[in-house]
C-alpha positions in Angstrom: 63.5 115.3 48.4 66.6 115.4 50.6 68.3 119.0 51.3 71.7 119.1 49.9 74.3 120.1 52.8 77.3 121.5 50.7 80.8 120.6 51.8 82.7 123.7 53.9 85.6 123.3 52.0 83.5 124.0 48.8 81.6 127.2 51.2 85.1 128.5 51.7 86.3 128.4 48.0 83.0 130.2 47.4 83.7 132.8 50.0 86.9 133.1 49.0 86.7 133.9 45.2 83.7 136.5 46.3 86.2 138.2 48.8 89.5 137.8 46.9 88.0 138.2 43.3 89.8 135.6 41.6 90.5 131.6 42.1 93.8 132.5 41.9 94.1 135.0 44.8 91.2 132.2 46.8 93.4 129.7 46.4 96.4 131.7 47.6 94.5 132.4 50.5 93.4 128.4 51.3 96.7 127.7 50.4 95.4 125.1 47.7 95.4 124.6 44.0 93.7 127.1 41.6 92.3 124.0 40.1 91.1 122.6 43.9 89.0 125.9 44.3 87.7 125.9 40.2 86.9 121.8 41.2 85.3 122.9 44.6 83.3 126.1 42.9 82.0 123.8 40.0 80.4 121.0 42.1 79.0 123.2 44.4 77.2 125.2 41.2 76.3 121.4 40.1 74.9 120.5 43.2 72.4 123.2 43.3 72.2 123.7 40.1 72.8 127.2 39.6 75.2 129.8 38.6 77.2 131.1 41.6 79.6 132.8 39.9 80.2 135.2 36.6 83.7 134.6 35.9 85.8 136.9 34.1 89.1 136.8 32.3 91.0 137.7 36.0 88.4 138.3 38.0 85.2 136.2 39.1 82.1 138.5 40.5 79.0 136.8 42.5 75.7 136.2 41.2 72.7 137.2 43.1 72.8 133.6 44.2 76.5 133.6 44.7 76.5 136.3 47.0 73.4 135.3 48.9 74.8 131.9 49.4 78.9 133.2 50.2 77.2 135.7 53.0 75.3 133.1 55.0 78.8 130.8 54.3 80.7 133.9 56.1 78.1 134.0 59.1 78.1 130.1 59.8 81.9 130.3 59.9 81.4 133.4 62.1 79.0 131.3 64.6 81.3 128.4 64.4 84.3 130.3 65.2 82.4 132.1 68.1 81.0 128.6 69.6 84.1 127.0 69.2 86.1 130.0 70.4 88.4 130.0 67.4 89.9 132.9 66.0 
């Protein structure tokens, strides 16, 4: 079986919604569509097959798997940024 290597835009909607608490405010932030971060969230919860996220009327809050999966997103931007010297 072949790992799956998710898409970085779909890492940063995930990262997004669990620091902003909301597509709306993550897609503010990414300057996108509401719907391009629910489309982005959604196949990235299909391609692993899990739950990343327990959405809410306003607000979205990260699963276990969610969160464990946004935090390593946040650090391999991090290490990316710091090879790359980005800011």
């Amino acid at each position: 079986m072949r790992a799956y290597l998710p898409d970085l835009r779909q890492v940063r909607a995930l990262v997004a919604v669990v620091d902003e608490g909301s597509f709306s405010m993550a897609a503010r932030r990414l300057q996108v569509t509401q719907s391009a971060v629910s489309h982005s969230l959604r196949d990235l919860e299909q391609s692993y097959d899990c739950k990343l996220l327990s959405r809410g009327a306003r607000t979205s809050i990260p699963t276990e798997e969610g969160r464990i999966m946004a935090e390593r997103g946040r650090r391999a931007f991090q290490e990316l940024r710091s090879r790359l010297k980005i800011n």
